[in-house]
N, C-alpha and C positions, 0 to 999 in steps of 0.2 A: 646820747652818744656824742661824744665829740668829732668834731669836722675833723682831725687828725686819725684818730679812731676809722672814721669812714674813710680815709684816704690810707690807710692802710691796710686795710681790708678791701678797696676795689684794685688795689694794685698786687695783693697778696692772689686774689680772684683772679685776674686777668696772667698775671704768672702761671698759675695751677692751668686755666684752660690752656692757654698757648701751648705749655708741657705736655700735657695730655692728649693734645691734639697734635702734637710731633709723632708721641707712641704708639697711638692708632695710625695716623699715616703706615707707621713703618712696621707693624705686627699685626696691623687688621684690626686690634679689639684690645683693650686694656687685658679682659678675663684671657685672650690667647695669648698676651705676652705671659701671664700669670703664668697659663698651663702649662710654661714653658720652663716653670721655678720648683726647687723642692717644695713638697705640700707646707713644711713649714716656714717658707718667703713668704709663699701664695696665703699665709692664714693670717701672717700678722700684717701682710699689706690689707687682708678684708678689714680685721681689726680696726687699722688704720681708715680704712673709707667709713666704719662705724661710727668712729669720733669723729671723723668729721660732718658724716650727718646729725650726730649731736647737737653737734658746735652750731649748726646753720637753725637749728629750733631755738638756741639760746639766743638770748641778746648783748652778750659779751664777745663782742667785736674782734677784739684783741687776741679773741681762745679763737675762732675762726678764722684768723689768719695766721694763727701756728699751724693748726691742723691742715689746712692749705699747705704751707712750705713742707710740712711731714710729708704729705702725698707726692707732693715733687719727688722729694727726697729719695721716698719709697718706688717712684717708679724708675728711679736711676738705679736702685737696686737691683729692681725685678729686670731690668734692660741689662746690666752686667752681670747677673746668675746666669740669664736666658744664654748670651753672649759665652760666658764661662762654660755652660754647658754645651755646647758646640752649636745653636740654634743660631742658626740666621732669620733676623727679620726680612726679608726679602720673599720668602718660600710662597706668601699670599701675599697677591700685589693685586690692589684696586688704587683706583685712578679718578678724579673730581671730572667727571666732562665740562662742566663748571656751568650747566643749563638746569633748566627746572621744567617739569613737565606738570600741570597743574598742582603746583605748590610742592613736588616732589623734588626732592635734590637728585640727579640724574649722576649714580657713577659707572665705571667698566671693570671687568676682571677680565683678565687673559684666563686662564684656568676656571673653564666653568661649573667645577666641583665646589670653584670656593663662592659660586653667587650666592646658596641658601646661608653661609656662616658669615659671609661679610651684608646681609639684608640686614641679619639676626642682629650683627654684632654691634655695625654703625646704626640701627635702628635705637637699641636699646642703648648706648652710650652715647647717642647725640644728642636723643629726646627729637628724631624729626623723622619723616616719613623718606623713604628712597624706595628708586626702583634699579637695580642692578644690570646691566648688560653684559652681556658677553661678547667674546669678539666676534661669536658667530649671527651673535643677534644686529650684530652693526653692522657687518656683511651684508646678511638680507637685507634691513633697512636702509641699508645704502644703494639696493638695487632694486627697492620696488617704494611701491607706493605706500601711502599708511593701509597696511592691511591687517589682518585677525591677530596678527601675532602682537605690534604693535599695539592695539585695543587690548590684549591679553597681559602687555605688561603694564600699560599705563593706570589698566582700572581693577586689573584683579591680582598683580602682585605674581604673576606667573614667571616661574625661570624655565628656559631650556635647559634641555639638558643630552639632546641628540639631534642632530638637521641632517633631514634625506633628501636624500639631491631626485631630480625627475626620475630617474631607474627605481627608485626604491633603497638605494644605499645608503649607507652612513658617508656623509662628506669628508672629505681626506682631512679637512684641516678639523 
């Protein structure tokens, strides 16, 4: 391959992630902006990720970094269908705490319906391990010591999903 070749392809690459890692930021999950398109956006953007995992087995340089600029292309689509159809990306909002907890990438979600979909989501589309917080898990951790809950999340991937306060209640927030 040519040194040009390769220089067009690590710049075609590093486009495609940057882009795609806007659309996650701001929909949670490539597949949930998707769910957000007619079945028919949603089939031919798969399409579209099919060739370009093609493309990444071949060694024709140049066809992997069209297929790259396609999938940009394609997620400005699925980002104005989603938009067109009245969805806001904003509805699931997680947040980088920007720390790492034994090799983990450490993020938050206000809404902690959406911990198990944004683990799911940012697990399988990053290719790296995270553990999810909520705001209620920051809470307690910000008032106690490393206790069970803490060990619950850092080594068995545990979400909450209700905090009772000393009465036995569900906590207001």
């Amino acid at each position: 391959m040519s040194d040009y070749a390769s220089e067009v392809t690590r710049k075609a690459e590093a486009s495609w992630e940057r882009r795609k890692m806007e659309a996650i930021a701001r929909w949670g999950s490539i597949d949930r902006l998707a769910s957000k398109c007619s079945p028919e956006t949603a089939a031919k953007f798969a399409k579209a990720n099919g060739r370009l995992k093609d493309a990444r087995l071949s060694s024709e340089e140049f066809e992997l970094a069209k297929r790259l600029g396609v999938m940009e292309r394609g997620v400005e689509a699925l980002e104005k269908e989603a938009l067109d159809n009245g969805y806001a990306p904003s509805d699931m909002t997680w947040f980088d705490l920007g720390v790492r907890v034994e090799g983990k990438r450490c993020v938050a979600v206000m809404n902690p319906k959406d911990a198990n979909i944004v683990a799911a989501s940012l697990s399988d589309e990053l290719g790296e391990e995270f553990i999810v917080y909520t705001a209620a898990d920051i809470v307690l951790m910000a008032h106690e010591t490393p206790t069970m809950l803490t060990h619950l999340k850092q080594k068995a991937g545990a979400y909450t999903t209700s905090v009772r306060t000393e009465g036995g209640d569900d906590a207001l927030w």
